[in-house]
C-alpha positions in Angstrom: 101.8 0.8 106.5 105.3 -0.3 106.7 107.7 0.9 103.8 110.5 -2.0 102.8 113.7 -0.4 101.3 114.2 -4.0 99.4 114.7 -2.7 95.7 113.8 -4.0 92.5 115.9 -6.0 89.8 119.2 -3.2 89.3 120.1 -2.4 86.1 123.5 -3.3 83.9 126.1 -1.1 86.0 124.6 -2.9 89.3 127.7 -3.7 92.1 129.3 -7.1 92.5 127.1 -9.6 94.8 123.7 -7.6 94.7 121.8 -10.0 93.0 122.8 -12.2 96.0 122.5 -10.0 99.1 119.2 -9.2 97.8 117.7 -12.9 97.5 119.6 -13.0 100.8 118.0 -10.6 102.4 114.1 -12.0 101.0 114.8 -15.8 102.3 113.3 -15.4 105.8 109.5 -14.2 104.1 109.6 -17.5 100.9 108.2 -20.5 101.6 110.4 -23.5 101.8 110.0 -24.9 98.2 110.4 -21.3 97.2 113.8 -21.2 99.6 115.3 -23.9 98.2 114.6 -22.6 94.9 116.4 -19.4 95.9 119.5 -21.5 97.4 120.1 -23.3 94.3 120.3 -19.6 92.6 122.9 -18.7 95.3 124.4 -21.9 94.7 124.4 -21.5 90.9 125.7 -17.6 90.7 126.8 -16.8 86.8 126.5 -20.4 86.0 122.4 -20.1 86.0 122.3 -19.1 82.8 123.3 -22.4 81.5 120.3 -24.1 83.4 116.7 -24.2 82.4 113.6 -23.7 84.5 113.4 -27.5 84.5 116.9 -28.0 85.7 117.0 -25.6 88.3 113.4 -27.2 89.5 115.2 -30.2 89.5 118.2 -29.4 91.9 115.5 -27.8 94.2 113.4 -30.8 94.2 110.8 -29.0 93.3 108.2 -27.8 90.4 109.0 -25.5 87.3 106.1 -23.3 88.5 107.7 -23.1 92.1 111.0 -21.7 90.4 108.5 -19.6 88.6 106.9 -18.2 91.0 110.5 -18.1 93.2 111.4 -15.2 90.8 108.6 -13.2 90.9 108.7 -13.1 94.6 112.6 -12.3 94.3 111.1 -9.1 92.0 112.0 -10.7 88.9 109.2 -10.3 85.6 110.2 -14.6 85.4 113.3 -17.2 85.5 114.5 -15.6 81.8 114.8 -12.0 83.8 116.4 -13.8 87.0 119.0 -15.7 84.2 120.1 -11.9 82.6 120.7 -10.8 86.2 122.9 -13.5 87.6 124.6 -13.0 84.0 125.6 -9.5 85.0 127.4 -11.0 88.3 131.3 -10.9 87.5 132.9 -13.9 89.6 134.4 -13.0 92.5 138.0 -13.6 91.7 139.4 -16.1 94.7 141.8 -14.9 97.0 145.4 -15.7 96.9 146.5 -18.0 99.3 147.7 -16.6 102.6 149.9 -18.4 104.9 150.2 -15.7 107.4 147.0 -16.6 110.0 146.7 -12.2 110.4 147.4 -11.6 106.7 144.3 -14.4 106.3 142.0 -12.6 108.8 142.7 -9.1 107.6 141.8 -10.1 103.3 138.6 -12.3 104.9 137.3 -9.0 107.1 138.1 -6.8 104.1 136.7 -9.0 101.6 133.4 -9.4 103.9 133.2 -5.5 104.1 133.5 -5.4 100.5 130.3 -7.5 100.2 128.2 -5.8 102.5 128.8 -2.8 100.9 127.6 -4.0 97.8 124.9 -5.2 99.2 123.9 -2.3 100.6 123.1 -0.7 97.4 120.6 -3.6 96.0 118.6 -3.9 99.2 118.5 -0.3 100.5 115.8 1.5 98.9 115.9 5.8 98.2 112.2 5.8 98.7 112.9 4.3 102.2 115.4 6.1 103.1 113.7 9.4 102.1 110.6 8.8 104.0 112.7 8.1 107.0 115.0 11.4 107.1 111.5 13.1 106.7 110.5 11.8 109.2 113.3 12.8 111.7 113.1 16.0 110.4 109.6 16.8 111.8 109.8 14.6 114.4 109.9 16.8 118.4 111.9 13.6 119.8 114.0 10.8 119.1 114.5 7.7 121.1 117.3 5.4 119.8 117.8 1.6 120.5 120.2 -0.8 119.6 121.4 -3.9 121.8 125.1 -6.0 121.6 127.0 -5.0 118.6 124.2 -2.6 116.9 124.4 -0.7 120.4 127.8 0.8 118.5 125.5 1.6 115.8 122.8 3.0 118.1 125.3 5.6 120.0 127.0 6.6 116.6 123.2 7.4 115.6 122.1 9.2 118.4 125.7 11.3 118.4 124.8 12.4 114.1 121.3 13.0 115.0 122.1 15.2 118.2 124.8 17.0 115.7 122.1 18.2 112.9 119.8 19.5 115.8 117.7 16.6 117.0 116.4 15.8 120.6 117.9 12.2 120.9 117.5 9.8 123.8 119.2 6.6 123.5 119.1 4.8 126.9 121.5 2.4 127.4 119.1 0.3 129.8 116.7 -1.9 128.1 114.0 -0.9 130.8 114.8 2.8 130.4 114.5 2.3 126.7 110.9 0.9 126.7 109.7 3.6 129.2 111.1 6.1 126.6 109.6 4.7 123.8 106.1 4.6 125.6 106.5 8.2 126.8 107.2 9.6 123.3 104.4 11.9 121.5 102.6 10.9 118.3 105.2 13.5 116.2 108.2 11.6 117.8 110.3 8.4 116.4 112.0 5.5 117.3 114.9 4.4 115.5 115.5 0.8 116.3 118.4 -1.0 115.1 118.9 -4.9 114.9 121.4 -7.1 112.7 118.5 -10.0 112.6 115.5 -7.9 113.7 114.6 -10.4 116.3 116.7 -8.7 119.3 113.8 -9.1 121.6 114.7 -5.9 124.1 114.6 -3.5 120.9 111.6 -4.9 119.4 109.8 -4.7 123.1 111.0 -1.0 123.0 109.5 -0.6 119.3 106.5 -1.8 119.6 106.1 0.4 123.0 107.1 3.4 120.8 104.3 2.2 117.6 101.6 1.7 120.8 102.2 5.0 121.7 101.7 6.7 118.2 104.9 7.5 117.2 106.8 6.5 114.3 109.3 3.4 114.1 112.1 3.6 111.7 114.2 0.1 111.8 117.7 -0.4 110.6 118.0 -4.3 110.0 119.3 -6.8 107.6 116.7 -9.0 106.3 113.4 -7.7 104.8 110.8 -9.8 107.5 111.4 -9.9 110.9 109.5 -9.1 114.3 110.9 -5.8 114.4 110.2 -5.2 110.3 106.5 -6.1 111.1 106.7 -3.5 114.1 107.5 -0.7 111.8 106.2 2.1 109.8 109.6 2.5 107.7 112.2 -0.5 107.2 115.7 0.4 106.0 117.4 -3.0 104.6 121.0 -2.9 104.8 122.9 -6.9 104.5 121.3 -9.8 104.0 125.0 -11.0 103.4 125.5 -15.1 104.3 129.0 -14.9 105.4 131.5 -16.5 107.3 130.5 -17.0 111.0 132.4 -13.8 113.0 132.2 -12.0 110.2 128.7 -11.6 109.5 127.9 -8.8 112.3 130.7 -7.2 111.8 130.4 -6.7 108.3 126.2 -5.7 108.7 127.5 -2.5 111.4 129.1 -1.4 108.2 126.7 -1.9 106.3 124.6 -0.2 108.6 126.7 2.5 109.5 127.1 3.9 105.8 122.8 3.7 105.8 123.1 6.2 108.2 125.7 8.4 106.8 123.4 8.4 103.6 120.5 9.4 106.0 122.0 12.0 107.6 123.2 13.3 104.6 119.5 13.5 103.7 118.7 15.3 106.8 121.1 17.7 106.5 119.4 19.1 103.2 116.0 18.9 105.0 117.5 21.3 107.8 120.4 23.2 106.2 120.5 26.1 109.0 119.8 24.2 111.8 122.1 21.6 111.0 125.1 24.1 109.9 124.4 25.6 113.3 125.0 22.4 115.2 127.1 21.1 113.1 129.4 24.3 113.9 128.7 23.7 117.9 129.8 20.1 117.8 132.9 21.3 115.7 134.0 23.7 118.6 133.0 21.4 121.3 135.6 18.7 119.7 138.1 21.2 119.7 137.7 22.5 122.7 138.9 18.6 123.7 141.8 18.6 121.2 145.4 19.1 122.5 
């Protein structure tokens, strides 16, 4: 059964923007009452907690037990728990204006990066991530798949993975990749990775990989999608609604730090093994250092 890494309500200390990137990250699985419900919270931000159930029902053109039930799908107890969290959200402060068209491009990227990383620690679960280094660990062979911009992520996995000791493939041919998944053993994984999770070549390969018996470990940005319903582990890092350019760019950060935390993991699953590659790759890079 597929694990999600979406997590709970956070506590007090929780980072900047987390209450959004999570509600974010569940819009594509609520109904469309239930959406617009959601929307008016992203719309709203700290000023929820001057609105009632009835209000917010209201601006959603819906019913109080739709924004009711909105919450408890979001993993909220009820709209009073929801209220307490978006009261925790500090107001992102607005940026000073920039005249300067590279000055303007460099605080929008920056400010983007900041928010995926945020969002990164309310949607990506430990559980999840545990499960999935596990399952590295054991597994004989690795077949990595990432198309467009995740394919940056997809080689930077494969290159980590390949350091701590693991057999990696990662085919940069979509045909090549499918035939790899379908060849690997049941003790083997694929690690697909997809902004959207709708990439149709690396879902083909992942559900080639799940056909064959082995495990599928997805690296996405939103909680349902084809390739989350293809999975046995789902690692949720985004969900961010930013400005169009930035969005992608932003989620390979996101992504990339998921899989410095999971490699980090692996490492203490392996310690020897991965020392011992670890030390190889080190004099390999020098050996290319002038």
């Amino acid at each position: 059964m597929e694990q999600n890494s979406i997590s709970g309500p956070g506590g007090t200390d929780g980072p900047r923007g987390s209450l959004s990137a999570r509600i974010r990250a569940r819009l594509p699985e609520l109904r469309e009452t239930e959406a617009r419900v959601a929307r008016v919270v992203l719309d709203q931000g700290a000023a929820l907690v001057h609105l009632s159930v009835s209000d917010v029902a209201a601006l959603a053109g819906t019913a109080s037990s739709t924004v009711v039930r909105t919450c408890q799908r979001l993993g909220f107890r009820g709209f009073q728990e929801l209220k307490l969290e978006a009261a925790r959200q500090a107001p992102e402060p607005p940026p000073p204006p920039v005249d300067e068209p590279a000055a303007h491009a460099l605080a929008a990227t920056l400010r983007a990066s900041r928010e995926a990383l945020d969002g990164v620690a309310a949607t990506l679960d430990p559980g999840a991530l545990t499960a999935a280094a596990e399952a590295l660990h054991t597994a004989s062979r690795v077949v990595v798949v990432g198309a467009g911009l995740s394919g940056a992520v997809a080689l930077d996995v494969a290159y980590r993975l390949r350091a701590l000791g693991c057999q990696v493939d990662a085919p940069s041919d979509p045909l090549t990749a499918q035939l790899a998944a379908a060849q690997l053993p049941p003790d083997g994984v694929c690690f697909a990775i997809s902004h959207t999770g709708a990439t149709r070549t690396t879902v083909d390969t992942a559900r080639r990989a799940r056909q064959a018996g082995a495990t599928v470990v997805a690296l996405t940005s939103y909680a349902r999608s084809p390739l989350s319903e293809t999975s046995c582990q789902v690692l949720v890092a985004g969900g961010q609604d930013l400005v169009f350019g930035l969005e992608t760019s932003a989620s390979r950060i996101a992504h990339l730090a998921a899989v410095d935390v999971l490699t980090h993991l692996l490492m203490g699953l392996r310690p020897e093994t991965a020392r011992r590659h670890l030390d190889l790759s080190a004099d390999i890079t020098a050996d290319h250092a002038y």
